[in-house]
C-alpha positions as CSV (number, residue, x, y, z in Angstrom):
1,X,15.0,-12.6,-4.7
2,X,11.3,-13.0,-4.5
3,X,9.8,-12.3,-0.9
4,X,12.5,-9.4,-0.2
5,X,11.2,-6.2,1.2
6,X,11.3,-3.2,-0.6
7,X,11.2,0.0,1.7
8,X,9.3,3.1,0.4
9,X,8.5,6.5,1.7
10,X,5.8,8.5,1.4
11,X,4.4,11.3,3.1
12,X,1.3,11.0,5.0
13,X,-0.2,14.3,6.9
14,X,2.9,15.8,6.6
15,X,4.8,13.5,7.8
16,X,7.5,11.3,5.8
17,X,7.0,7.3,6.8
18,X,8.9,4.3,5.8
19,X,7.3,1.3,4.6
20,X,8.4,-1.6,3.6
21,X,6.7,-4.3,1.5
22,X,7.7,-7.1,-1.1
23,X,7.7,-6.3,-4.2
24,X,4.6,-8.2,-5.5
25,X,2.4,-5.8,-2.7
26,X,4.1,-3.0,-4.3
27,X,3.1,-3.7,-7.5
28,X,-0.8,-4.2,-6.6
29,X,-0.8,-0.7,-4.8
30,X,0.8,1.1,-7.7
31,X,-1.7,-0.7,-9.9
32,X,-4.4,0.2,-8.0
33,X,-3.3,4.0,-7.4
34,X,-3.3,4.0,-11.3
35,X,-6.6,3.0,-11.6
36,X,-8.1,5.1,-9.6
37,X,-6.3,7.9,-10.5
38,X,-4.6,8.3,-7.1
39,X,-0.6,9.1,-6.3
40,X,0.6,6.1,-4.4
41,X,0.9,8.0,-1.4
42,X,-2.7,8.9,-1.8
43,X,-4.2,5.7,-1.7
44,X,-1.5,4.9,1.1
45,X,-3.1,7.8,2.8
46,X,-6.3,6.7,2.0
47,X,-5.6,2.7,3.2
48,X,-4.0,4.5,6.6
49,X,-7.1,5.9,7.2
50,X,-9.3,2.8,7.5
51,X,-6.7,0.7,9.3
52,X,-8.2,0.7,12.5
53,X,-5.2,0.3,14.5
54,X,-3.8,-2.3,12.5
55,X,-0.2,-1.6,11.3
56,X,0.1,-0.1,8.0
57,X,2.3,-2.6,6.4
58,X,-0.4,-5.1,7.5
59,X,-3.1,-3.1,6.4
60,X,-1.5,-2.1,2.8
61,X,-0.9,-6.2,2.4
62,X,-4.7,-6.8,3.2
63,X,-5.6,-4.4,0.9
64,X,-3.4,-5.7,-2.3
65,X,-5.2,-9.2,-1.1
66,X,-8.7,-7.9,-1.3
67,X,-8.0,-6.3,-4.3
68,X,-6.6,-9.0,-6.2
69,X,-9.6,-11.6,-5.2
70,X,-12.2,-8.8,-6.0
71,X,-10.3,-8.7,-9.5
72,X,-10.4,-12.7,-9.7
């Protein structure tokens, strides 16, 4: 059913986290980890880095949205 979460983990610094997102933000990230030649967890890393306090579900939605109207 569209809208759903999806939980993932990864491991960022070492540490396993949860994440959970719907499937269409899932979809962007792997894209995007693709085509930059990163492992998801890499560019999860990578978006954790920048979030500036914001939570990282938050942040990895804002960053699928960005992407997508930079692609538009």
């Amino acid at each position: 059913m569209p809208g759903d979460l999806k939980k993932r983990s990864v491991n960022l610094s070492g540490h396993a986290t949860s994440l959970a997102l719907e499937p269409e933000f899932w979809a962007v990230l792997d894209t995007a980890a693709a085509a930059e030649g990163l492992s998801l967890a890499a560019l999860i890393g990578r978006i954790d880095d920048q979030r500036a306090g914001r939570p990282l579900a938050s942040a990895c939605r804002v960053f699928a949205l960005q992407r997508n109207a930079a692609q538009a």
